[in-house]
NUTOR-37093 format. One record per residue (C-alpha): x, y, z; residue number from 1. Coordinates in nm, 3 decimals, padded with zeros to 5 digits. Each point is the difference from the previous one (the first is absolute). Layout:
! NUTOR-37093
<rec X="X" Y="Y" Z="Z" i="NUM"/>
...
//
This chain:
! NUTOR-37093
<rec X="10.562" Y="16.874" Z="-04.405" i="1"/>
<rec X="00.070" Y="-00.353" Z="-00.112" i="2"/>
<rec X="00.032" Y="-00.313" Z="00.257" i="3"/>
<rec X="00.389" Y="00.033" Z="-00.010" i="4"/>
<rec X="00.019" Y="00.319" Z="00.188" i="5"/>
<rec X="-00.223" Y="-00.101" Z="00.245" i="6"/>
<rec X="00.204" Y="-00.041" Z="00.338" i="7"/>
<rec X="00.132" Y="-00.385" Z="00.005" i="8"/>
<rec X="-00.219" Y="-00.079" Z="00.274" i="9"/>
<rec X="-00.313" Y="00.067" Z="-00.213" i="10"/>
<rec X="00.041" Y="-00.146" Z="-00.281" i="11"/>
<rec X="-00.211" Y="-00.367" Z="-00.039" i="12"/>
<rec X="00.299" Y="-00.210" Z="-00.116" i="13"/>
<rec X="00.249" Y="00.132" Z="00.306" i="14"/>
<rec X="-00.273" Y="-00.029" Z="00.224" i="15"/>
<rec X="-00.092" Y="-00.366" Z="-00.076" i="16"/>
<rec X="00.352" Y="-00.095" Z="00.016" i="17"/>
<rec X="00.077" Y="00.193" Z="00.319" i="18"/>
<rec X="-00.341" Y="-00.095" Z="00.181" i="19"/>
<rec X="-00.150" Y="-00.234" Z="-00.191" i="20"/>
<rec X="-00.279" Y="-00.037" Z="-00.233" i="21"/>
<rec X="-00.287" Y="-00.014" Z="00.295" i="22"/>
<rec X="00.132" Y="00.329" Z="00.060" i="23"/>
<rec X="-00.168" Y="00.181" Z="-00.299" i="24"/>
<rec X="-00.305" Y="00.111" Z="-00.102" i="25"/>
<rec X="-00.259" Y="-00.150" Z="-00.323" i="26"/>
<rec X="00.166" Y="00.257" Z="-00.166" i="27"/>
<rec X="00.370" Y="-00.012" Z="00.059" i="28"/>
<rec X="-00.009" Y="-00.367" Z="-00.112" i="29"/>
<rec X="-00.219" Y="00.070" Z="-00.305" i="30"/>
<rec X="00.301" Y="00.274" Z="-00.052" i="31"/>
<rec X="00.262" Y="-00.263" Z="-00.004" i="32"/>
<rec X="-00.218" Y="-00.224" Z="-00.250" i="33"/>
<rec X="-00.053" Y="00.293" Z="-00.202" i="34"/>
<rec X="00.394" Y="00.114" Z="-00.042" i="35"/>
<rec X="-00.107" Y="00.277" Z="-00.159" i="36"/>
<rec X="-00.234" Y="00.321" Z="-00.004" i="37"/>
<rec X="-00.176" Y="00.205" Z="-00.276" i="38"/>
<rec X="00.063" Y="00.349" Z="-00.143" i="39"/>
<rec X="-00.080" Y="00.217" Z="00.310" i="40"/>
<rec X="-00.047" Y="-00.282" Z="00.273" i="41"/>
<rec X="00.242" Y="-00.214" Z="00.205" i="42"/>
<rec X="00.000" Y="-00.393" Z="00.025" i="43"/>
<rec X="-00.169" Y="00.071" Z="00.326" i="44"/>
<rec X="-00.215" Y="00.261" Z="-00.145" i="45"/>
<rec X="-00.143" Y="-00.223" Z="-00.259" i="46"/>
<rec X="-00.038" Y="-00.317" Z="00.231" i="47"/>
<rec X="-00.233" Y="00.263" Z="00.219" i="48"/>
<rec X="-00.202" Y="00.110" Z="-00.292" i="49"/>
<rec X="00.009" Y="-00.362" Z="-00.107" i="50"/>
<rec X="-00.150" Y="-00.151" Z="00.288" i="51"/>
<rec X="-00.292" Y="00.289" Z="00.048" i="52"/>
<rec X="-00.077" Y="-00.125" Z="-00.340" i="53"/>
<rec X="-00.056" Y="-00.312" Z="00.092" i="54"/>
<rec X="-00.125" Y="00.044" Z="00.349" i="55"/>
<rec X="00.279" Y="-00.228" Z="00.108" i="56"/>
<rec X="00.283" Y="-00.218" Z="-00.022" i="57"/>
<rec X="-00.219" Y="-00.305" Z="-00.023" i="58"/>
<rec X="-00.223" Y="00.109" Z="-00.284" i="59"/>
<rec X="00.342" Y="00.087" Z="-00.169" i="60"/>
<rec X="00.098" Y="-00.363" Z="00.007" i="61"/>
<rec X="-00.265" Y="-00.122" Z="-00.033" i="62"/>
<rec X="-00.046" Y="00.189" Z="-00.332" i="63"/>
<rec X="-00.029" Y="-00.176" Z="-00.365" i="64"/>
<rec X="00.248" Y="00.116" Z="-00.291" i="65"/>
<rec X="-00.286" Y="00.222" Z="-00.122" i="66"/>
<rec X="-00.036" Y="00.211" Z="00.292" i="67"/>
<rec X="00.287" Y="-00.017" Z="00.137" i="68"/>
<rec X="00.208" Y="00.119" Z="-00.310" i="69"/>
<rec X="-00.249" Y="00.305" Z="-00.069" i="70"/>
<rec X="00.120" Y="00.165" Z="00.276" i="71"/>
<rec X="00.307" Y="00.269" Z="-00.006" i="72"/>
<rec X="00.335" Y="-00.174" Z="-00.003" i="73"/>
<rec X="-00.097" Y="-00.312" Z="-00.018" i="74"/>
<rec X="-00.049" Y="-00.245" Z="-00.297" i="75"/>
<rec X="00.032" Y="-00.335" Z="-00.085" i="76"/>
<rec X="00.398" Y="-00.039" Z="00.079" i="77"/>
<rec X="-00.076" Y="00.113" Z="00.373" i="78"/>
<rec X="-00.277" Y="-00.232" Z="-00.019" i="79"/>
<rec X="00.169" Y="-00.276" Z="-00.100" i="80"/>
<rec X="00.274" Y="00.056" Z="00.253" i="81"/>
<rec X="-00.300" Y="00.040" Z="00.287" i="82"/>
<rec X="-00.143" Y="-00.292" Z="-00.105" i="83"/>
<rec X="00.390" Y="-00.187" Z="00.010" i="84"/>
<rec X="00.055" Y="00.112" Z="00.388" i="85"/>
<rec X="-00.366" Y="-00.099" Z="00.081" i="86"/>
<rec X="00.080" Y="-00.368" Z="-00.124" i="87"/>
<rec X="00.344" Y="00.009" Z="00.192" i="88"/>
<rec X="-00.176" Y="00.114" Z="00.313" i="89"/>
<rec X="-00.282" Y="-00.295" Z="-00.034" i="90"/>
<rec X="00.272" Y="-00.273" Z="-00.071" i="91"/>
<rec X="00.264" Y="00.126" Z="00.319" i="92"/>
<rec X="-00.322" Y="-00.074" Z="00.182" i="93"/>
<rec X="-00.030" Y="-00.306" Z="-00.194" i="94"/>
<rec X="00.324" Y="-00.120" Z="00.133" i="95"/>
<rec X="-00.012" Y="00.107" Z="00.329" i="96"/>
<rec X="-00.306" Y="-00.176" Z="00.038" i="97"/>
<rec X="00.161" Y="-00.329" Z="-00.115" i="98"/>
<rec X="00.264" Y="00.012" Z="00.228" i="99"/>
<rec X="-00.146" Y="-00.085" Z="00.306" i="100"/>
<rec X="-00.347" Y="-00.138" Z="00.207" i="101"/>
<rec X="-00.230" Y="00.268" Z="-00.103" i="102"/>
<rec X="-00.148" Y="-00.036" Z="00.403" i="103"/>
<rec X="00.318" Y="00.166" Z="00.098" i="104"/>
<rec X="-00.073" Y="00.308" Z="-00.212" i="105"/>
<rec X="-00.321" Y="00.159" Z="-00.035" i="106"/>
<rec X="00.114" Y="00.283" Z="-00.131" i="107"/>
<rec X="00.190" Y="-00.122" Z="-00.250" i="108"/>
<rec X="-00.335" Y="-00.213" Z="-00.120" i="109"/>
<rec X="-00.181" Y="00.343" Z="00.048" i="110"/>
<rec X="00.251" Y="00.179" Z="-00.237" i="111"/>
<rec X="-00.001" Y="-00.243" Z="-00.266" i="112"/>
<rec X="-00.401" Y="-00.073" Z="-00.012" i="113"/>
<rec X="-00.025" Y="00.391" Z="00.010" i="114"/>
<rec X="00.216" Y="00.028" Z="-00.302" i="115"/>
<rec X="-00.192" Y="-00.250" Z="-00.231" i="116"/>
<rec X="-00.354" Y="00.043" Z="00.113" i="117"/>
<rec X="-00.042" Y="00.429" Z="00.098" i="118"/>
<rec X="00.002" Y="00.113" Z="-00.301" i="119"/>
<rec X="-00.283" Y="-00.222" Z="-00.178" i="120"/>
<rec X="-00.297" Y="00.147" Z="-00.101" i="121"/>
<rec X="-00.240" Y="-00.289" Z="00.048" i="122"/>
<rec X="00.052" Y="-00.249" Z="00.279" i="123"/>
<rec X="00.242" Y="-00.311" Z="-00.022" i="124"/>
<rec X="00.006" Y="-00.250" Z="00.201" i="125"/>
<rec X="00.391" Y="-00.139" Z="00.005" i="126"/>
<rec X="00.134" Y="-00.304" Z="00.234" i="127"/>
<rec X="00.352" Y="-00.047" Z="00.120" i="128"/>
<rec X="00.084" Y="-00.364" Z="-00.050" i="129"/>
<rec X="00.240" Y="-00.118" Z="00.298" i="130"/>
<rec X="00.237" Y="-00.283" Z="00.070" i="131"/>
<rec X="-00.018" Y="-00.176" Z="00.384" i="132"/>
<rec X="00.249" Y="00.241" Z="00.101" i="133"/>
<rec X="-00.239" Y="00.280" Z="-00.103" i="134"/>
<rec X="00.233" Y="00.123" Z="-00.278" i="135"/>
<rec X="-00.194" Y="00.092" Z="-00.335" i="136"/>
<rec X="-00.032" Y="-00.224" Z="-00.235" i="137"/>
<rec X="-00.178" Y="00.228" Z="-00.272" i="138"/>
<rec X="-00.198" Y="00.310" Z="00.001" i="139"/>
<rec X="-00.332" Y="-00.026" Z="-00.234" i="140"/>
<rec X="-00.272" Y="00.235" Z="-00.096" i="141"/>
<rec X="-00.329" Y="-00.249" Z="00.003" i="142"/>
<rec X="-00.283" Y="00.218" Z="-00.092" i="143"/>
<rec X="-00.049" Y="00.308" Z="-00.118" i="144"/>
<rec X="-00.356" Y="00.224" Z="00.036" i="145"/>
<rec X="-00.199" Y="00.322" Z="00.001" i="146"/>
<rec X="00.088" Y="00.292" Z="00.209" i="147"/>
<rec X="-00.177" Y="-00.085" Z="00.295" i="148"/>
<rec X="00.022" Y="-00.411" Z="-00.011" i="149"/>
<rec X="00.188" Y="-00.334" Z="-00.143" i="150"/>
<rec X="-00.189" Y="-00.327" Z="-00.027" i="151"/>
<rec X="00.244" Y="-00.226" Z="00.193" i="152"/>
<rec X="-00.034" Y="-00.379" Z="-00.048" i="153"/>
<rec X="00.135" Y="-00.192" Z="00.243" i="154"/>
<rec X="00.026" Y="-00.295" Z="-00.260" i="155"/>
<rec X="00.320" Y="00.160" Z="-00.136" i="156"/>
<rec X="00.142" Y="00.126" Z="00.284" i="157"/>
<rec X="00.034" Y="-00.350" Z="00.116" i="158"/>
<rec X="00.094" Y="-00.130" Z="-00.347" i="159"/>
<rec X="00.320" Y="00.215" Z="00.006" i="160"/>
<rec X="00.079" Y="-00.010" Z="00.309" i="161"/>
<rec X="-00.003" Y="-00.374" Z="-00.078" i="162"/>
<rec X="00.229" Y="00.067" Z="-00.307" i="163"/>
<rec X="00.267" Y="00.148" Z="00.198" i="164"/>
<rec X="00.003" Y="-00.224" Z="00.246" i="165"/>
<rec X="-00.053" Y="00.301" Z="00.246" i="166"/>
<rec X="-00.018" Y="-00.075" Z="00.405" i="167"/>
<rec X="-00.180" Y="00.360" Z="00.093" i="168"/>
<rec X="-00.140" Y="00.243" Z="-00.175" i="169"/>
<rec X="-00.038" Y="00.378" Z="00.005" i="170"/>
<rec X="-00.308" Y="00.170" Z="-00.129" i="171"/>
<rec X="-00.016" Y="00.336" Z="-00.151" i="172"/>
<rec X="-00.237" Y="00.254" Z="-00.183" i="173"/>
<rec X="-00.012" Y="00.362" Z="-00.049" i="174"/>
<rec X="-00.266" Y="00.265" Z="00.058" i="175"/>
<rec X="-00.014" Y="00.252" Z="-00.264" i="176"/>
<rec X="-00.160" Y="00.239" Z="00.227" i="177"/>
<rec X="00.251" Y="-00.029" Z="00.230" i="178"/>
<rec X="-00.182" Y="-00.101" Z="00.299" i="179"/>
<rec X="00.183" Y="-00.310" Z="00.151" i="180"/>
<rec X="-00.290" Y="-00.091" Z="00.223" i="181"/>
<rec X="-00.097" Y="-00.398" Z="-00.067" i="182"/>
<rec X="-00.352" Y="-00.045" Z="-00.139" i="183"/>
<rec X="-00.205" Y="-00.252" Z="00.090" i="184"/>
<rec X="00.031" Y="-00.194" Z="-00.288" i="185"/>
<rec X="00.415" Y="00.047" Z="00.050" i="186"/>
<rec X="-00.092" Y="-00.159" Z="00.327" i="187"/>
<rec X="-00.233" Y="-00.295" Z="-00.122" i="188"/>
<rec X="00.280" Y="-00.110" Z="-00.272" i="189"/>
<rec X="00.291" Y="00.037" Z="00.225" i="190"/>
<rec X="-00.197" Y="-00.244" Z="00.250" i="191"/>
<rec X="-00.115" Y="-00.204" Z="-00.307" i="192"/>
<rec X="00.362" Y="-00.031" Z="-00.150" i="193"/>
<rec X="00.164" Y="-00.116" Z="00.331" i="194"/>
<rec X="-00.249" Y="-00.271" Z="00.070" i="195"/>
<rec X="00.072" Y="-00.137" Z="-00.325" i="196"/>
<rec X="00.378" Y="00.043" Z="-00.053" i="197"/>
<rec X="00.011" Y="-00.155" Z="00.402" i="198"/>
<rec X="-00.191" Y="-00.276" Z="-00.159" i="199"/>
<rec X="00.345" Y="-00.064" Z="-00.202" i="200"/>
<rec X="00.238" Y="00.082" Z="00.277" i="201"/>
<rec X="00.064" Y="00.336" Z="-00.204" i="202"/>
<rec X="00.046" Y="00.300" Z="00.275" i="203"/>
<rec X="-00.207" Y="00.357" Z="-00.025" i="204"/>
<rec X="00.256" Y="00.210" Z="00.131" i="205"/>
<rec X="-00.202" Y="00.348" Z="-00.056" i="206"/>
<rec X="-00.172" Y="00.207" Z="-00.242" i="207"/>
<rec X="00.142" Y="00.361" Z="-00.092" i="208"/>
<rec X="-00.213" Y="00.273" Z="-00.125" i="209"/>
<rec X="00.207" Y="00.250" Z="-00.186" i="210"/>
<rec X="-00.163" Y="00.347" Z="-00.029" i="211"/>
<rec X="00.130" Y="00.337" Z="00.118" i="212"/>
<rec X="00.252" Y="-00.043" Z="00.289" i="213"/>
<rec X="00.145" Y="-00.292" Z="00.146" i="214"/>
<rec X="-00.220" Y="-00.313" Z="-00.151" i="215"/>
<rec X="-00.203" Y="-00.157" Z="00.294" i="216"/>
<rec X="00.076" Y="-00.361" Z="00.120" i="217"/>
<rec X="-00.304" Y="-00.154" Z="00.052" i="218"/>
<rec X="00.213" Y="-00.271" Z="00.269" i="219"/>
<rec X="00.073" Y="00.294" Z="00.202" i="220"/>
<rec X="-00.379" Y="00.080" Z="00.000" i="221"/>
<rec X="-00.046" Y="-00.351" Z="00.095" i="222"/>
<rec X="-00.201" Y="-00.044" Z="-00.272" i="223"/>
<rec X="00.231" Y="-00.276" Z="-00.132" i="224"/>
//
């Protein structure tokens, strides 16, 4: 039985547009990227057998061209078109983001460092540049590390932050393992950074650290 005689209510397209697209599963959406099945499976069926592959949606787009395109029904079309809706995602975020004062929406800020930091396999340590109305002035990726640690220096966080004439700041860094507990040393440089950047009237605002979940503000720790 193929997709179409599925009753209306079922199907992943007519169930996205009737009850939105929180409504359905890993799967169903997968489906819908998909379009199409395989000799003997469904859309759906093959987005199931897809993500057991993989262990998940995550690892699925998270995948490179290599292993992504080795497995059944995909190749390096579908990967280009993944790879073309993951960029559109990132930049809507992008936007959003620049709209407004960041302060007034933390989880729009959450979203969009979630996007460009998760899925890095060594750390990186990224700021958000902002303007006096804490509205971003640039997003940069500063250093980039080992698996388990980035050598920040606080030199060049204050040189940009100088270079784009930035009022406040927000710090970010992922943890591969996907623990978002603050070490120590996340501590030390965050209280290290905002000495120095209040030495120049620049504002710490927080310090994000994207793993698995929501990223953890280190301001609502008070640890900023």
């Amino acid at each position: 039985m193929s997709i179409k005689d599925w009753a209306e209510g079922e199907r992943p397209r007519e169930k996205l547009l009737e009850k939105g697209a929180s409504s359905l599963s890993d799967a169903e959406l997968l489906a819908i990227f998909l379009r199409t099945g395989v000799s003997g499976k469904t859309a759906v069926d093959l987005a199931r057998h897809l993500l057991a592959e993989f262990g998940s949606l995550r690892a699925l787009l998270e995948a490179d061209q290599a292993a992504f395109s080795a497995h059944l029904g995909l190749g390096p079309a579908k990967f280009a078109q993944l790879q073309a809706v993951l960029e559109m995602a990132k930049r809507y975020l992008a936007q959003q983001l620049a709209r407004d004062d960041v302060l007034a929406n933390p989880k729009c800020v959450r979203d969009y460092l979630t996007a460009r930091l998760r899925h890095e396999p060594n750390e990186v340590f990224a700021c958000l540049f902002l303007d006096s109305k804490h509205r971003v002035l640039a997003f940069e990726r500063l250093f980039v590390g080992t698996v388990n640690a980035a050598s920040v220096h606080p030199r060049q966080v204050i040189r940009r932050a100088l270079a784009h004439n930035a009022a406040a700041l927000i710090l970010a860094h992922n943890h591969p393992s996907g623990s978002t507990e603050p070490s120590e040393a996340d501590r030390s440089l965050t209280r290290r950074l905002k000495e120095l950047l209040g030495w120049l009237d620049i504002r710490l605002l927080d310090h994000f650290i994207v793993g698995e979940g929501e990223p953890l503000s280190m301001a609502e720790r008070g640890s900023v």
